[in-house]
PDB file of N, CA, C and O in Angstrom:
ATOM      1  N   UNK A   1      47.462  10.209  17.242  1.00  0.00           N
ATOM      2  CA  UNK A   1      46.693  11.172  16.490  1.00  0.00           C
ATOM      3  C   UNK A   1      46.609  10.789  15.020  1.00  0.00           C
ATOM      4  O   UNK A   1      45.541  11.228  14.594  1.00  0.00           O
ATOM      5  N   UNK A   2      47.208  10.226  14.170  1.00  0.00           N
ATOM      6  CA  UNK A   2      46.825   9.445  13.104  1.00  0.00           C
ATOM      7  C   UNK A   2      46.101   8.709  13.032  1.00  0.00           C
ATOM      8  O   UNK A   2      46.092   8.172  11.925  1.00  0.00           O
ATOM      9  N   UNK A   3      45.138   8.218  13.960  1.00  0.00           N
ATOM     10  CA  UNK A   3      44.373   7.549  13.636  1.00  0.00           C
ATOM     11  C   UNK A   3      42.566   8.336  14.114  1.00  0.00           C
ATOM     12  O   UNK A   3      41.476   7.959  14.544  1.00  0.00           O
ATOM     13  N   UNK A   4      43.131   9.363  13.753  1.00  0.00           N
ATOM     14  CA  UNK A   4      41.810  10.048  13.543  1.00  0.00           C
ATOM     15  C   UNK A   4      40.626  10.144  13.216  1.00  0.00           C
ATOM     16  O   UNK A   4      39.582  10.510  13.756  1.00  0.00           O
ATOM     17  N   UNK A   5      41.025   9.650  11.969  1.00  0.00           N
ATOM     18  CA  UNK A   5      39.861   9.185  10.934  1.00  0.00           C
ATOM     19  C   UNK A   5      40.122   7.734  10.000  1.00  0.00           C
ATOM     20  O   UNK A   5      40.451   7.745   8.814  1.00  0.00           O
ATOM     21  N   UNK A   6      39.867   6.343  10.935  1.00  0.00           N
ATOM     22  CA  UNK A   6      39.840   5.159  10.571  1.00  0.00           C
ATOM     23  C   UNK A   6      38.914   5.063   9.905  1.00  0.00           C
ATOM     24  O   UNK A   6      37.850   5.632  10.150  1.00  0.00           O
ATOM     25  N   UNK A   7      39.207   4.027   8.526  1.00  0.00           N
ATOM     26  CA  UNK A   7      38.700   3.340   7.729  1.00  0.00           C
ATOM     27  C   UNK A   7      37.209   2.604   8.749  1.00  0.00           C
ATOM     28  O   UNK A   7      37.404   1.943   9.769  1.00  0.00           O
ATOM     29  N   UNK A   8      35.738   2.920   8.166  1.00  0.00           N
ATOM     30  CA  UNK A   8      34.909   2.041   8.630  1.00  0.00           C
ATOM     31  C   UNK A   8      34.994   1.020   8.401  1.00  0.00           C
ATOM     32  O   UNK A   8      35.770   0.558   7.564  1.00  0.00           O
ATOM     33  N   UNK A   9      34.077   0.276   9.207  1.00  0.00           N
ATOM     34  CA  UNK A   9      34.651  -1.372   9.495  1.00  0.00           C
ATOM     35  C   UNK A   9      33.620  -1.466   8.230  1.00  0.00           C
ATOM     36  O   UNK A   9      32.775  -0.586   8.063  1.00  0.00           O
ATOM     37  N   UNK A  10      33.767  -2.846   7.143  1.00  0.00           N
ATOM     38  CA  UNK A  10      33.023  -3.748   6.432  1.00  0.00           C
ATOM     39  C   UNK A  10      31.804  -3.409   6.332  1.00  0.00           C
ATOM     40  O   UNK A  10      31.206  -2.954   5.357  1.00  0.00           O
ATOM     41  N   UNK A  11      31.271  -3.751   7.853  1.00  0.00           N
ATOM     42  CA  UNK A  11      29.743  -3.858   8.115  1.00  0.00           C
ATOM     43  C   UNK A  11      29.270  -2.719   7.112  1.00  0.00           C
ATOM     44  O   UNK A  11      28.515  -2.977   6.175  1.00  0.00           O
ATOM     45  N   UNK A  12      29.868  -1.168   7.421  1.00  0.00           N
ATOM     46  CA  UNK A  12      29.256  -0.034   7.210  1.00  0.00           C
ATOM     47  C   UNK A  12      28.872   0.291   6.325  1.00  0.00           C
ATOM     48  O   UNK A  12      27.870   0.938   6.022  1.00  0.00           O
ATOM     49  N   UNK A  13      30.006  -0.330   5.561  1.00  0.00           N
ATOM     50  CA  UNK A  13      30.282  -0.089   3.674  1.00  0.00           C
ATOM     51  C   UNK A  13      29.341  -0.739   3.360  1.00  0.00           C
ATOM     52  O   UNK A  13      28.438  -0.203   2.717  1.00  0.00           O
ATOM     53  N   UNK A  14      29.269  -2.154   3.738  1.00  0.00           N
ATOM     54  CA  UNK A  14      27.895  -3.024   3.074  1.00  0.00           C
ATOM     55  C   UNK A  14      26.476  -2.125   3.793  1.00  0.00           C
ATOM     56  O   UNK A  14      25.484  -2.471   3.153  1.00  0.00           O
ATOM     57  N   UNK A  15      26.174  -1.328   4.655  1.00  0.00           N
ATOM     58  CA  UNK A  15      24.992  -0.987   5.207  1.00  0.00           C
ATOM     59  C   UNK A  15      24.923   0.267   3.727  1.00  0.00           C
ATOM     60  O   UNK A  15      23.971   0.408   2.960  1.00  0.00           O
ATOM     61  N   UNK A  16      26.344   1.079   3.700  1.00  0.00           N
ATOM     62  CA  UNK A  16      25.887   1.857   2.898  1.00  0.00           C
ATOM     63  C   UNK A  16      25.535   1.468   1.187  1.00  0.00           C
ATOM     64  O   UNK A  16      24.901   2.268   0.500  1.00  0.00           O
ATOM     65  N   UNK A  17      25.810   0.744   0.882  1.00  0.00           N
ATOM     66  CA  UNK A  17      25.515   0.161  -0.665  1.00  0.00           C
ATOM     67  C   UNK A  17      23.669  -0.295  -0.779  1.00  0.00           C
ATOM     68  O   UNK A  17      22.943  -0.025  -1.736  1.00  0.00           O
ATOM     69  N   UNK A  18      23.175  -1.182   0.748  1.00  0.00           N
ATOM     70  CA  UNK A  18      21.996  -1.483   0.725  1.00  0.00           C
ATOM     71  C   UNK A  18      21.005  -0.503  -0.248  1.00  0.00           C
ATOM     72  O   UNK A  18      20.542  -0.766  -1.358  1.00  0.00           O
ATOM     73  N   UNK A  19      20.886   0.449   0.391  1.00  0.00           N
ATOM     74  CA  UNK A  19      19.882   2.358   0.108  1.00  0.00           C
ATOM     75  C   UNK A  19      19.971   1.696  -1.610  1.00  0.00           C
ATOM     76  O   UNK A  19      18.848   1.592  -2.104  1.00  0.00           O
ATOM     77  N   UNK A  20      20.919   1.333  -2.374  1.00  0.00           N
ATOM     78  CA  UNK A  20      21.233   1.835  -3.285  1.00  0.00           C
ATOM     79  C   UNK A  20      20.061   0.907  -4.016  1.00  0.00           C
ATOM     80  O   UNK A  20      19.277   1.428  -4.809  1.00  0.00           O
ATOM     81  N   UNK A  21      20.003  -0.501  -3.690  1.00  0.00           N
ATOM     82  CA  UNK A  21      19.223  -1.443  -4.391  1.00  0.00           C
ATOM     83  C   UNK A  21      17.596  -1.646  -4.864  1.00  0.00           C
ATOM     84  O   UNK A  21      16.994  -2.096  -5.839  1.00  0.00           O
ATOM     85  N   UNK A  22      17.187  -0.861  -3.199  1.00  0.00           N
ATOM     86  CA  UNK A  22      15.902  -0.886  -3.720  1.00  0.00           C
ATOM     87  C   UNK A  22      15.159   0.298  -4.735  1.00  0.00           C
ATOM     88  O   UNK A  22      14.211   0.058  -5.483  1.00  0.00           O
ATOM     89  N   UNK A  23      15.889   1.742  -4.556  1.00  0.00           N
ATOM     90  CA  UNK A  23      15.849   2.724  -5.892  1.00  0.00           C
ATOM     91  C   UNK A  23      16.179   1.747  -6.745  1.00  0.00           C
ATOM     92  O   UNK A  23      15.081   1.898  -7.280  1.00  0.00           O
ATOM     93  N   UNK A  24      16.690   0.836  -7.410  1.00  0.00           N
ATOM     94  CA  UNK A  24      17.331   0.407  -8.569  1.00  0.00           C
ATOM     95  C   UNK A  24      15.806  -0.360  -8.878  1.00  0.00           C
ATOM     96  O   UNK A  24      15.382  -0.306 -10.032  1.00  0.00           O
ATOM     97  N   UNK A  25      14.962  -1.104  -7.775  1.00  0.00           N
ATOM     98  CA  UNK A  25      14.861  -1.998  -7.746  1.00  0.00           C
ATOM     99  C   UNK A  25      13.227  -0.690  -8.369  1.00  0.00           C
ATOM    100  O   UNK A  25      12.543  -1.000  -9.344  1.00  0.00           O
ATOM    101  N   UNK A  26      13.094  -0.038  -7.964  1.00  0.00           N
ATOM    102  CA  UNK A  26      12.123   1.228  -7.460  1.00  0.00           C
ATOM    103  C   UNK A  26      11.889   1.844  -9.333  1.00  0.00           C
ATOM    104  O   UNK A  26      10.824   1.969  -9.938  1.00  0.00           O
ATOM    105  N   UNK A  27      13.175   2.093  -9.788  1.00  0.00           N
ATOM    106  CA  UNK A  27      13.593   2.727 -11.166  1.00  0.00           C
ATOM    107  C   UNK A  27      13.368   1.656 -12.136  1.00  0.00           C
ATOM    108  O   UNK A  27      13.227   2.094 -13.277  1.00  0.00           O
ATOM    109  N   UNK A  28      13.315   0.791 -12.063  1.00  0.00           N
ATOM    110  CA  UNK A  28      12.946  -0.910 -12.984  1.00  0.00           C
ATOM    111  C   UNK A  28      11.412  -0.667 -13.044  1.00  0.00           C
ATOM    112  O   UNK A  28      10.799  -0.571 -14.107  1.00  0.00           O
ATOM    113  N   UNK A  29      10.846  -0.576 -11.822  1.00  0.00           N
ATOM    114  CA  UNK A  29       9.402  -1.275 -11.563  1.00  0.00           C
ATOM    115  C   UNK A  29       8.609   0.374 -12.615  1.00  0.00           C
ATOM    116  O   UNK A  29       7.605   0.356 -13.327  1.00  0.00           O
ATOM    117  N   UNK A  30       9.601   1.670 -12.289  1.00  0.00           N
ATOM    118  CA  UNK A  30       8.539   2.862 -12.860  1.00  0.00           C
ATOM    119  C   UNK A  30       8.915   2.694 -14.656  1.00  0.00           C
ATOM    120  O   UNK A  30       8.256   3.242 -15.540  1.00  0.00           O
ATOM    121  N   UNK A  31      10.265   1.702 -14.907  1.00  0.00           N
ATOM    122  CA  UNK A  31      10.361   1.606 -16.155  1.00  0.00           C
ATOM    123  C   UNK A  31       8.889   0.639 -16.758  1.00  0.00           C
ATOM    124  O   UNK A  31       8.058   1.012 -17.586  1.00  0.00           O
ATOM    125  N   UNK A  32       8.933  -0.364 -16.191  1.00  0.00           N
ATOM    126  CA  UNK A  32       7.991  -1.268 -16.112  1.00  0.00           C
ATOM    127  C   UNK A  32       6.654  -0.460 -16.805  1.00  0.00           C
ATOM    128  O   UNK A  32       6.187  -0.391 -17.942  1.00  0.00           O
ATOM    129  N   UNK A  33       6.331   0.072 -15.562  1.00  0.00           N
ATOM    130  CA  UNK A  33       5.061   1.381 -15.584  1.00  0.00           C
ATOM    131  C   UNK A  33       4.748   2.003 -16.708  1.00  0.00           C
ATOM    132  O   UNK A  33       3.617   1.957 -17.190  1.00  0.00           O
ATOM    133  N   UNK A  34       5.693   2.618 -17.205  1.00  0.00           N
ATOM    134  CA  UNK A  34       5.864   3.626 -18.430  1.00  0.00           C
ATOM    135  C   UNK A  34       5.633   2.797 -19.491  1.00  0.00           C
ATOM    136  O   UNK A  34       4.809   3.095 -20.355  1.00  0.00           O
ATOM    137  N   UNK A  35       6.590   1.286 -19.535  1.00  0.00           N
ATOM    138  CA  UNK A  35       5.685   0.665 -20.881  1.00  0.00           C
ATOM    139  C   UNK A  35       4.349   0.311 -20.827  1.00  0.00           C
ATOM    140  O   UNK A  35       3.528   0.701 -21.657  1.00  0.00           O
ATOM    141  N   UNK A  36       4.030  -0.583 -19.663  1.00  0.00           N
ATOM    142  CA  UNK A  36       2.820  -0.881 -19.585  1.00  0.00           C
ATOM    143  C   UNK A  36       1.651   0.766 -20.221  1.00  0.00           C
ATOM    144  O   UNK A  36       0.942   0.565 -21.206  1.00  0.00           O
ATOM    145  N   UNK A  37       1.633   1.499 -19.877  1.00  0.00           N
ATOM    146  CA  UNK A  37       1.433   2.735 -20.368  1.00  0.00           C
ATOM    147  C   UNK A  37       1.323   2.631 -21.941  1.00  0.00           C
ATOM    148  O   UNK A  37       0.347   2.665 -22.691  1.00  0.00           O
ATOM    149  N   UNK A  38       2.593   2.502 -22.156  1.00  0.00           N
ATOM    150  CA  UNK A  38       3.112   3.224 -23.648  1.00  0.00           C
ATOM    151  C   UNK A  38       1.896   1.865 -24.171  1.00  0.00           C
ATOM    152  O   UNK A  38       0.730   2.201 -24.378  1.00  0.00           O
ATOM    153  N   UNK A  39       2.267   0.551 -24.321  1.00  0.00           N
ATOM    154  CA  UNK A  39       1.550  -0.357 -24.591  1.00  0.00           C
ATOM    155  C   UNK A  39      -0.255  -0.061 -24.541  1.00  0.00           C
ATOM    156  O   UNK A  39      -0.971  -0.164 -25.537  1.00  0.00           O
ATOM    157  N   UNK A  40      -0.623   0.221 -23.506  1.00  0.00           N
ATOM    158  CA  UNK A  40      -2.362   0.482 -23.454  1.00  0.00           C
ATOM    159  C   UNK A  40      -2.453   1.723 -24.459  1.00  0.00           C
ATOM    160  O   UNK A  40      -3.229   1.658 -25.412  1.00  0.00           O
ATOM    161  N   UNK A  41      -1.774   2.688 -24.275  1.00  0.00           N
ATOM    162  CA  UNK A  41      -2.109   4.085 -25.579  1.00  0.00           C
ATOM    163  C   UNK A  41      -2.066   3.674 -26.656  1.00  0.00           C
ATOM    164  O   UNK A  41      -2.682   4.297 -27.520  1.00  0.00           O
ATOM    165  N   UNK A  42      -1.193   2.260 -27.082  1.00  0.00           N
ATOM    166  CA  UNK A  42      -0.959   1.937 -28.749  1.00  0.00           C
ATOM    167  C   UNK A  42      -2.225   0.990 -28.555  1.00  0.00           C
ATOM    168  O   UNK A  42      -3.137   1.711 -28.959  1.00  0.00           O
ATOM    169  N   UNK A  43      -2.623   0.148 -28.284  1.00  0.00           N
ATOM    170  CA  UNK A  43      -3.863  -0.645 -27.929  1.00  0.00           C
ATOM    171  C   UNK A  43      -5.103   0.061 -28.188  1.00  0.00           C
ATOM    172  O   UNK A  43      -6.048  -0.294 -28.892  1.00  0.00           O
ATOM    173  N   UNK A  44      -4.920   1.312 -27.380  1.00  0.00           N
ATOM    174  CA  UNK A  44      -6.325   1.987 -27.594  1.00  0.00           C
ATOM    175  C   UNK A  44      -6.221   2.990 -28.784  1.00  0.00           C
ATOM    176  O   UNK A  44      -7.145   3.342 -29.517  1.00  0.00           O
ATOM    177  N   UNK A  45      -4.884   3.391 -28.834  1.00  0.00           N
ATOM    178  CA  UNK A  45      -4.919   4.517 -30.322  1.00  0.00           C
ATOM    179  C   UNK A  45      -5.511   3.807 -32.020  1.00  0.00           C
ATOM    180  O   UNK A  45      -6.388   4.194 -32.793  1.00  0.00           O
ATOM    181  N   UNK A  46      -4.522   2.611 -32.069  1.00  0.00           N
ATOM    182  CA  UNK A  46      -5.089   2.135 -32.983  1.00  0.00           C
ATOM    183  C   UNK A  46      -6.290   1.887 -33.739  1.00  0.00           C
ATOM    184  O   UNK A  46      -6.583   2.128 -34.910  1.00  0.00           O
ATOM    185  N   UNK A  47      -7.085   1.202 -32.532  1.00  0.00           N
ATOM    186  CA  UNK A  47      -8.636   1.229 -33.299  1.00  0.00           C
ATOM    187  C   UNK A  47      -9.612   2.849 -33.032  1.00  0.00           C
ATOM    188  O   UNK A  47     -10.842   2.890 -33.013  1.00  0.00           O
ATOM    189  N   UNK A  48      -8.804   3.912 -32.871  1.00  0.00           N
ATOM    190  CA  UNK A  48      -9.499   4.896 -33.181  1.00  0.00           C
ATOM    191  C   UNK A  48      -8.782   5.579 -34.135  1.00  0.00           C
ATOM    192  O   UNK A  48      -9.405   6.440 -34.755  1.00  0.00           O
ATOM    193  N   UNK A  49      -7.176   5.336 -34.507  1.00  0.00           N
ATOM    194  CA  UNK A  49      -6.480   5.744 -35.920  1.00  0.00           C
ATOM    195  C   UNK A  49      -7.543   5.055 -36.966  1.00  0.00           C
ATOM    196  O   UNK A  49      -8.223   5.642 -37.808  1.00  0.00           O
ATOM    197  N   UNK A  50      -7.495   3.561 -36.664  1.00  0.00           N
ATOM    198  CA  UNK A  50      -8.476   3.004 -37.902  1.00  0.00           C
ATOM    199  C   UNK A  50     -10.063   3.474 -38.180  1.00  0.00           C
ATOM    200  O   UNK A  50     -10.524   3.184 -39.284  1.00  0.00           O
ATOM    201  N   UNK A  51     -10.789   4.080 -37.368  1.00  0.00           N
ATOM    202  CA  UNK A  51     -11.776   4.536 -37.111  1.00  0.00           C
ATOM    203  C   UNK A  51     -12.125   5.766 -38.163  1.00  0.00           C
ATOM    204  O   UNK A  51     -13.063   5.984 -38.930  1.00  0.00           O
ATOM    205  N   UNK A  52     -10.552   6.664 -37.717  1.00  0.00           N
ATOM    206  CA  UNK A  52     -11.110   8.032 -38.426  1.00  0.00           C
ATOM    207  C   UNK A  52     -10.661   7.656 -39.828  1.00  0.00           C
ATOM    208  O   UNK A  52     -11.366   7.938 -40.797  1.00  0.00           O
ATOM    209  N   UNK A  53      -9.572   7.062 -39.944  1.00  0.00           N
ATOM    210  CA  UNK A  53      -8.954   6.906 -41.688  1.00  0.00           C
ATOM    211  C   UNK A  53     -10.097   5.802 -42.185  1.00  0.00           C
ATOM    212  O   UNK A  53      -9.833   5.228 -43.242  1.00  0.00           O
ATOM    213  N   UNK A  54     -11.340   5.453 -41.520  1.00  0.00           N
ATOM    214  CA  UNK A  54     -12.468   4.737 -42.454  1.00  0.00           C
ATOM    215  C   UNK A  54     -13.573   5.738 -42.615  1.00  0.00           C
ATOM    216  O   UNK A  54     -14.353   5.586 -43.554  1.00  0.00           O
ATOM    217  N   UNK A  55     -13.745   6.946 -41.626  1.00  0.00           N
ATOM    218  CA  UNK A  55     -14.947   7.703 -41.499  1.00  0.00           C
ATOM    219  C   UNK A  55     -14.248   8.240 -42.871  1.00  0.00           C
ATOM    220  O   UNK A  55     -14.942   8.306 -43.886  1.00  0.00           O
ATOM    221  N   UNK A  56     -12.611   8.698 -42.912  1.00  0.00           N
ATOM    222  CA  UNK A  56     -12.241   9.599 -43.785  1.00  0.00           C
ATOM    223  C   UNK A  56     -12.649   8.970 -45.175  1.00  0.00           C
ATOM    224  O   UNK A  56     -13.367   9.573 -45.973  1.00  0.00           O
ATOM    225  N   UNK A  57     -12.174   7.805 -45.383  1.00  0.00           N
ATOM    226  CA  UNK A  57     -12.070   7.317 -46.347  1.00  0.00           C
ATOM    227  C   UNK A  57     -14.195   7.462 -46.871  1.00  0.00           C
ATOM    228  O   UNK A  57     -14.608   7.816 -47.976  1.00  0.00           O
ATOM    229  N   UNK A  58     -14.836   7.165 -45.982  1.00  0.00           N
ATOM    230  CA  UNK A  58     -16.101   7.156 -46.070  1.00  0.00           C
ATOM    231  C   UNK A  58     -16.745   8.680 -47.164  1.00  0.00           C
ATOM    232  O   UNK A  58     -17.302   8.744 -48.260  1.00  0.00           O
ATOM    233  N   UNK A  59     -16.320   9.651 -46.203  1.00  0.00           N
ATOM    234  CA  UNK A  59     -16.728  10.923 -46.713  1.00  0.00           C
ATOM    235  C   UNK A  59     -15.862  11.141 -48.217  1.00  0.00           C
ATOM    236  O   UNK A  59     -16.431  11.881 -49.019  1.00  0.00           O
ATOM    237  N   UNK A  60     -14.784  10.661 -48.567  1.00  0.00           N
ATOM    238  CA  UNK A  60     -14.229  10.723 -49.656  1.00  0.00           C
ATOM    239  C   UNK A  60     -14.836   9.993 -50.843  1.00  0.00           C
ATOM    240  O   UNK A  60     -14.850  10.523 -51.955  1.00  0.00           O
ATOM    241  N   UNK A  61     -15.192   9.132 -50.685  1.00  0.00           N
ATOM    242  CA  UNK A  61     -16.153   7.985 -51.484  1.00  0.00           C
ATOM    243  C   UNK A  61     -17.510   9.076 -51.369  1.00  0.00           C
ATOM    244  O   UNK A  61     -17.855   9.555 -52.449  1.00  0.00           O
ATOM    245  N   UNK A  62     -18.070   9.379 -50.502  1.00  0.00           N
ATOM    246  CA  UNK A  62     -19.550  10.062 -50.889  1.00  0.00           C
ATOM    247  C   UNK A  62     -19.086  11.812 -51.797  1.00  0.00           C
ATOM    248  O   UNK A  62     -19.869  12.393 -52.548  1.00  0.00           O
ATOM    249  N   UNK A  63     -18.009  12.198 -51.529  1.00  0.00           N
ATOM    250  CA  UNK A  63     -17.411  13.366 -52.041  1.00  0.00           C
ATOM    251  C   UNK A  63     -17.658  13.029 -53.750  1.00  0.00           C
ATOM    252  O   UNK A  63     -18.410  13.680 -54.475  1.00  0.00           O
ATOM    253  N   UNK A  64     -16.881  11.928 -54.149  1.00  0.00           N
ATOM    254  CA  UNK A  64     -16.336  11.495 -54.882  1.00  0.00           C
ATOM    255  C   UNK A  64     -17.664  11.458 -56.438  1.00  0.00           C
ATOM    256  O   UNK A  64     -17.329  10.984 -57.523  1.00  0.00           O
TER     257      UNK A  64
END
């Protein structure tokens, strides 16, 4: 009766660690994602930041 609840064999332990890799692998690729992201919004923000601070600058000069 002590041996009730044996230690799983090797195999199991390594079956259970597998699950763990491809989330890892899953959590990399959505990091990935998010810059690629962050990167295209600064790409496209820029030449419409520069856009309005020239319209601005424009109407200030005709103000002026």
């Amino acid at each position: 009766m002590d041996n009730e609840n044996p230690a799983p064999p090797p195999d199991e332990t390594q079956t259970a660690s597998e699950p763990t890799k491809p989330s890892d692998e899953k959590e990399e690729n959505n990091v990935l994602k998010l810059k690629g992201l962050l990167v295209q919004i600064l790409l496209l923000g820029v030449p419409i930041a520069i856009e309005k601070l020239w319209e601005w600058a424009r109407s200030r000069k005709k103000a002026a």
